[in-house]
C-alpha positions in Angstrom: -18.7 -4.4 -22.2 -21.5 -1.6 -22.5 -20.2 1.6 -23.8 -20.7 5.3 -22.9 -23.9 5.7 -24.3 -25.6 2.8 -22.7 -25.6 4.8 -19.5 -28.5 7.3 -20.1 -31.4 5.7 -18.6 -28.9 5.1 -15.4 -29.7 7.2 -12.1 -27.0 10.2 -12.0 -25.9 11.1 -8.7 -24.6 14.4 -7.9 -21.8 12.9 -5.8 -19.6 9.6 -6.1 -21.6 7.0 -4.4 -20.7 3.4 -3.6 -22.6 1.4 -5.9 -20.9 -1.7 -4.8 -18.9 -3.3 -2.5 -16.7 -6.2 -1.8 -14.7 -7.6 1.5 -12.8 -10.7 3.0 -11.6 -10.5 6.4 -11.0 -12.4 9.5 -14.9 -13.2 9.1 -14.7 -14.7 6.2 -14.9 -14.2 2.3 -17.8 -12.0 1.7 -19.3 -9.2 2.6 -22.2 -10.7 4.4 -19.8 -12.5 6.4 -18.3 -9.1 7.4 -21.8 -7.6 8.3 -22.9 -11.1 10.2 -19.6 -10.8 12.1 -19.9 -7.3 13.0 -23.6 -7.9 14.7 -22.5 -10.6 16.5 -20.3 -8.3 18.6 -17.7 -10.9 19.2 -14.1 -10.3 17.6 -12.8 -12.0 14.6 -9.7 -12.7 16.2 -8.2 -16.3 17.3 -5.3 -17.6 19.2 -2.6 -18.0 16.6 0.4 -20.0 17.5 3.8 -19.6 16.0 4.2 -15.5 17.7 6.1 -13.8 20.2 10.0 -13.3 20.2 10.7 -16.9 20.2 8.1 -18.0 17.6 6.6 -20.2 20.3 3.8 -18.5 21.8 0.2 -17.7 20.7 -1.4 -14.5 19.8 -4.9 -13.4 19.3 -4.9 -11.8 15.8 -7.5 -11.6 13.0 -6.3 -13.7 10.0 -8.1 -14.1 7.0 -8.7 -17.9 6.3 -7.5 -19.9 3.0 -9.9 -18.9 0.0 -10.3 -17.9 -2.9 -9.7 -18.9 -6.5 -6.7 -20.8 -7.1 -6.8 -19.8 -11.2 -6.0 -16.4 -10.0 -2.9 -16.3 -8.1 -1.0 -19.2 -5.3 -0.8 -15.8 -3.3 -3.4 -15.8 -0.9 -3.3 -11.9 -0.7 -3.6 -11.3 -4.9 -6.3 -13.9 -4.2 -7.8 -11.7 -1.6 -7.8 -8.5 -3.5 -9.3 -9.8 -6.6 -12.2 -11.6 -5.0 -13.3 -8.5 -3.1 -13.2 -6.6 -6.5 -14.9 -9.7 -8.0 -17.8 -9.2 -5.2 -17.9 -5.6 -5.3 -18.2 -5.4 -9.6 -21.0 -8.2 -9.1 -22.8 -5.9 -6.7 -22.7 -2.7 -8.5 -23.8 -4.3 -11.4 -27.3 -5.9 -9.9 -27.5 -2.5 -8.4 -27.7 -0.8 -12.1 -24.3 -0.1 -12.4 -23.0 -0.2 -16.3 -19.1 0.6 -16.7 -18.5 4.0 -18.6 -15.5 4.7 -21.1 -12.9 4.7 -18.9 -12.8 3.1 -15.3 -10.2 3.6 -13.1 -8.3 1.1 -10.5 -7.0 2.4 -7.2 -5.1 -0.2 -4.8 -4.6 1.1 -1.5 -1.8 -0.8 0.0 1.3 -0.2 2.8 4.0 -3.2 2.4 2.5 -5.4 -0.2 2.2 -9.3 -0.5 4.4 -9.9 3.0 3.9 -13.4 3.3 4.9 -14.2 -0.7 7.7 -11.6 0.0 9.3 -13.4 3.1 9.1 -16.3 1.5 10.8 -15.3 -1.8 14.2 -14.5 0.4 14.2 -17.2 3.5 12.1 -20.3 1.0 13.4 -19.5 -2.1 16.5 -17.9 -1.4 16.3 -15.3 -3.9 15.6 -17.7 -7.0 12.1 -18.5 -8.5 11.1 -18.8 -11.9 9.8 -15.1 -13.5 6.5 -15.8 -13.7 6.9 -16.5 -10.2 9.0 -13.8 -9.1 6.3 -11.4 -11.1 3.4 -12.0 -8.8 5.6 -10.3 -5.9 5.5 -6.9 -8.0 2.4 -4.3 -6.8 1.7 -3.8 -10.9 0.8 -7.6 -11.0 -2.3 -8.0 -9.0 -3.8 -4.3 -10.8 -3.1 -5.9 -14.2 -4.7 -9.2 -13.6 -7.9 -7.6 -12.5 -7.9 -5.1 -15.5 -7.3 -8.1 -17.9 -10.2 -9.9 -16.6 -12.8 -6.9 -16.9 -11.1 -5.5 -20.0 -11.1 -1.8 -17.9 -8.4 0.4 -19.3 -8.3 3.6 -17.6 -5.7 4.9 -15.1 -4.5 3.0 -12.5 -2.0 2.7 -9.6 -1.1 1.6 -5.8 -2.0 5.0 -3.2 0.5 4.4 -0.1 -0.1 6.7 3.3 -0.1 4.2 6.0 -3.0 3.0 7.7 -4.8 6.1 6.2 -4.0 4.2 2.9 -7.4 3.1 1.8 -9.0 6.9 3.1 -6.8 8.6 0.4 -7.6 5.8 -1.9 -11.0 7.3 -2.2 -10.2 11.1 -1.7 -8.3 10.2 -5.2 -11.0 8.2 -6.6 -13.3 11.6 -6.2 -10.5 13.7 -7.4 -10.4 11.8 -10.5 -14.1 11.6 -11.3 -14.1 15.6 -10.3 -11.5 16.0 -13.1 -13.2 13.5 -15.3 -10.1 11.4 -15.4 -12.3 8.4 -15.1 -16.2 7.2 -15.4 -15.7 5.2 -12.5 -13.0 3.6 -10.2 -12.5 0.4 -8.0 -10.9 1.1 -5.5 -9.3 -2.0 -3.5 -7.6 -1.5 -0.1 -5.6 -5.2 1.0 -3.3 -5.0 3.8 -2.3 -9.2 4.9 0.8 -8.3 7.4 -0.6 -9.7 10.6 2.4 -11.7 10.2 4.7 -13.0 14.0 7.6 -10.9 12.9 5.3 -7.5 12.0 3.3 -8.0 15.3 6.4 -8.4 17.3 7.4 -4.7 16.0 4.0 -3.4 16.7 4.4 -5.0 20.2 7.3 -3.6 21.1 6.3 0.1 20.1 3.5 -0.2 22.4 0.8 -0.2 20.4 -0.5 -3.6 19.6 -1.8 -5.9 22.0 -1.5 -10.0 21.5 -1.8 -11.5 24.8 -5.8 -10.8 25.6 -8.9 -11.1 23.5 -9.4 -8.1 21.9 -12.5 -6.4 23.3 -11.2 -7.1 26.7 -7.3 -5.2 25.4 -8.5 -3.1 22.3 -11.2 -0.2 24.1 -11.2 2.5 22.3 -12.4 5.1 24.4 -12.5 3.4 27.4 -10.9 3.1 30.5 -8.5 0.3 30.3 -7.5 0.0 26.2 -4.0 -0.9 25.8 -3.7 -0.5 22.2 -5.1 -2.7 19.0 -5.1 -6.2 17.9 -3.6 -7.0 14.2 -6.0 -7.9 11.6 -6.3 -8.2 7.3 -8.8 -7.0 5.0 -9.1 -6.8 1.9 -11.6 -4.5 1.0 -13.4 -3.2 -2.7 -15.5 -0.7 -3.7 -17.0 0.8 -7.1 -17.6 4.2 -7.0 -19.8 6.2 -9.6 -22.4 8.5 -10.1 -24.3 6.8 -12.3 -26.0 3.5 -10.4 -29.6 3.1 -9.6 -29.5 1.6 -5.9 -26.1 3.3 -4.4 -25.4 2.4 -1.1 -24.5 5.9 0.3 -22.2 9.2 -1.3 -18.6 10.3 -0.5 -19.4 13.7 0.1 -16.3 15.1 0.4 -12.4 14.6 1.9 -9.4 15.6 3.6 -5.9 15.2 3.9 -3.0 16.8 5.8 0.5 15.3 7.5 1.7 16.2 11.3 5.0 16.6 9.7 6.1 15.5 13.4 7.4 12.1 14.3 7.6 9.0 12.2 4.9 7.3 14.6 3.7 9.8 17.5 0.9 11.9 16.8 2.2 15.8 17.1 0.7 16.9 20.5 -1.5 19.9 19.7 -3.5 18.2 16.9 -3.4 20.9 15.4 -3.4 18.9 11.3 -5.7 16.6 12.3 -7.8 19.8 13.3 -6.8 20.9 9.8 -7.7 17.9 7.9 -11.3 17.7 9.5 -12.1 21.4 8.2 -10.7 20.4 4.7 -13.0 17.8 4.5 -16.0 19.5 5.3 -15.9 22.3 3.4 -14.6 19.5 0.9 -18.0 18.0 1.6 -20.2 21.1 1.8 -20.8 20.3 5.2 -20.8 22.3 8.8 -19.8 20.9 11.9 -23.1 20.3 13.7 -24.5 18.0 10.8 -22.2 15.1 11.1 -24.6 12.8 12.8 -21.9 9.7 13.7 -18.0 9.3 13.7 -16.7 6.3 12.7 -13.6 6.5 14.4 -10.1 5.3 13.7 -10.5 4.0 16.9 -7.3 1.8 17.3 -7.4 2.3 21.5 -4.0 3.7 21.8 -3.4 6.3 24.5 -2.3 8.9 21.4 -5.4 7.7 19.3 -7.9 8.2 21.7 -6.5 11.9 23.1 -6.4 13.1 19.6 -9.9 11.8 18.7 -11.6 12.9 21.6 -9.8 16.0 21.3 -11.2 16.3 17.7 -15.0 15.4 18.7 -14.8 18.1 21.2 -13.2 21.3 19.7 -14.2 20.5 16.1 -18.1 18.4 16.5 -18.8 20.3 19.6 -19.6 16.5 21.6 -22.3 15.7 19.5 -22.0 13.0 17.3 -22.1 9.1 18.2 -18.9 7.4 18.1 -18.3 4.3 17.2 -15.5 2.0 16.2 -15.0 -1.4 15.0 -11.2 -2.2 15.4 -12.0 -4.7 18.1 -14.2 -6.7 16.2 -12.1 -7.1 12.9 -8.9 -5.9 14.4 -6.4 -2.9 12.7 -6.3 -3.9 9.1 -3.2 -1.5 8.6 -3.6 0.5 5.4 -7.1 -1.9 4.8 -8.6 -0.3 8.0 -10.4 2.9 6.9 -11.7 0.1 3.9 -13.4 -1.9 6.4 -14.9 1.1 8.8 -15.8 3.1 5.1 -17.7 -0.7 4.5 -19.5 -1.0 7.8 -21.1 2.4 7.5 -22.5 2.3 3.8 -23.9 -1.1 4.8 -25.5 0.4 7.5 -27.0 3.2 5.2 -28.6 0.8 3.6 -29.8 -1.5 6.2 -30.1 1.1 9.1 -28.3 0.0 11.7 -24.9 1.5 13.0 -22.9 -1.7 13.4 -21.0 -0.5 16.4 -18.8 -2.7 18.4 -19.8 -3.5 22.7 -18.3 -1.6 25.0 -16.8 -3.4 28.2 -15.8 -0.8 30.3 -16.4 3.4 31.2 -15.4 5.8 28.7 -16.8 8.6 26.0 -20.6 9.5 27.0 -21.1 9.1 22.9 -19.9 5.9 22.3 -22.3 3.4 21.1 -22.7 0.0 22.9 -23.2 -2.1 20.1 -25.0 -2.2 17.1 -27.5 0.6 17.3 -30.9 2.0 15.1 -29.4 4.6 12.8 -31.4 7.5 12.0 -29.8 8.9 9.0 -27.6 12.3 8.2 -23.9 12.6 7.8 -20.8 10.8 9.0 -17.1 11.6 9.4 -14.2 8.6 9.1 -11.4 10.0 10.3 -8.2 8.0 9.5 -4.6 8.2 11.2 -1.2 6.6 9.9 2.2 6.6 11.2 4.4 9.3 9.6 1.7 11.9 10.3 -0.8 10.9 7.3 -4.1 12.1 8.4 -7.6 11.8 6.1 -11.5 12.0 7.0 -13.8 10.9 4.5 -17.4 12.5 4.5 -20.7 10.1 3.9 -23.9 10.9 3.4 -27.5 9.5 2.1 -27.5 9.7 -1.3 
């Protein structure tokens, strides 16, 4: 592996930039399957069969299909994770990127490997063999991937909900600021879309399984009755030191409602909060953010808070766009994907928006549109009050 002193004729960035990144979801295993998907405008979601109360009905939901390497892991989600950070390493590097002394490993996650989980107890009974039972434990999937690239600095699982892969890389900048680390992968997999999960998510009113999803899931538009399930797995390397980046983290933010385990507390006043944090995290006033990439998940809550936000905070004037109906709400891999779509579309200069079907917010794009460049805000909301923005910009 090159050491230290082999990055000197590497571009420095004043901020963390993604130098690379990696994705599988409902698309496919790749991240040109993600960005293909996205510009098609049509969902990534299928009718699944074995949902609903009785385990006898279908469901749209965005599944990731079977992939991967087998040498790594039977588990379809360690699979998952470590081929996104395969991708994402592989990028960075034929963008310039050469590992300093220490890089760190961030795994944004909410509940884990659910599938290998469920089985362990209603398959197995309690009772597999320990090499078995140790690919069930968080720690396992971090150390297989550090035992491939031979990376030895910090490393750990960040938890805040759906915000969960947001405050992946708020940390990942807090430890390059502090010089805890060179560098960081951070990896945000989140493979619950499972019929008992989407039944809770049902019944709380804020998933939606009976409709395609850009007819149910409208964020800002008249008619949305919530979100439709997805999984992602999501990777990204962030340094300052890579030649062809694809855009900086300018800054973040993070506060909690300190509310309600699920409902957003009514006067916003956090998520107000968290938005000012994060731009004067960022160095960065109000009327520059060109585009919000929304959390967008089409719930009655989500979209009051949201638009609330964009008009005490941005003053109406950036374009909004989401792209939770197209690859659905990858729980704590969400903010992953959006994070994802919009350094992609720094570099190939389009905003990879998802089609609008019905009336709503006068900024909302319809569909992929130009992009002309400047700042954008990713606001990301999980239950338990955990709210986070993340600010990009050209590098």
């Amino acid at each position: 592996m090159p050491g230290p002193n082999e990055r000197t004729e590497q571009q420095y960035q004043d901020h963390m930039t993604i130098a690379g990144i990696g994705a599988v979801t409902a698309y496919g295993w790749g991240r040109e399957d993600l960005w293909r998907g996205l510009l098609s405008g049509k969902s990534a979601a299928g009718l699944q069969s074995g949902y609903g109360p009785g385990r006898d009905q279908n469901a749209w939901v965005s599944l990731i299909p079977e992939g991967g390497d087998p040498a790594v892991s039977t588990s379809r989600y360690a699979r998952a994770m470590h081929e996104s950070a395969r991708e994402a390493i592989a990028d960075a590097t034929e963008r310039g990127w050469r590992p300093g002394r220490t890089v760190g490993l961030l795994h944004a996650i909410v509940l884990g490997d659910v599938v290998n989980w469920r089985d362990f107890y209603t398959v197995d009974h309690g009772h597999r063999r320990s090499r078995d039972y140790l690919r069930l434990l968080p720690s396992t999937p971090i150390s297989v991937l550090l035992q491939e690239y031979g990376f030895h600095g910090p490393a750990m699982n960040v938890s805040a909900a759906c915000s969960s892969a947001n405050v992946a890389l708020i940390t990942a900048k807090l430890w390059l600021d502090a010089g805890v680390a060179d560098d960081v992968i951070c990896v945000a997999t989140d493979m619950s879309a499972t019929p008992d999960m989407l039944e809770h998510f049902v019944e709380l009113g804020a998933a939606v399984a009976d409709a395609d999803p850009l007819e149910a899931s409208r964020p800002f538009q008249e008619g949305s009755r919530g979100f439709s399930m997805g999984e992602a797995s999501v990777a990204f390397v962030l340094s300052r030191s890579v030649e062809r980046p694809y855009a900086a983290v300018l800054g973040g933010g993070m506060t909690n409602d300190a509310h309600h385990v699920i409902s957003v507390e009514p006067g916003h006043d956090q998520i107000f909060e968290c938005a000012r944090r994060a731009l004067a995290n960022a160095d960065v006033a109000p009327h520059e953010v060109r585009y919000f990439n929304a959390h967008g998940t089409g719930t009655k809550q989500c979209d009051a808070a949201e638009r609330d936000l964009l008009g005490r905070i941005f003053g109406d004037r950036p374009e909004v766009y989401a792209i939770k109906p197209l690859v659905g709400h990858c729980q704590g891999a969400s903010a992953a994907v959006e994070v994802a779509a919009a350094a992609l579309g720094y570099e190939r200069g389009i905003v990879p928006a998802a089609p609008t079907v019905a009336p709503g917010y006068a900024r909302l794009l319809d569909g992929p549109a130009k992009f002309d460049g400047g700042v954008t805000a990713k606001l990301s909301l999980g239950m338990g009050g955990h709210n986070s923005m993340v600010v990009l910009g050209p590098v």
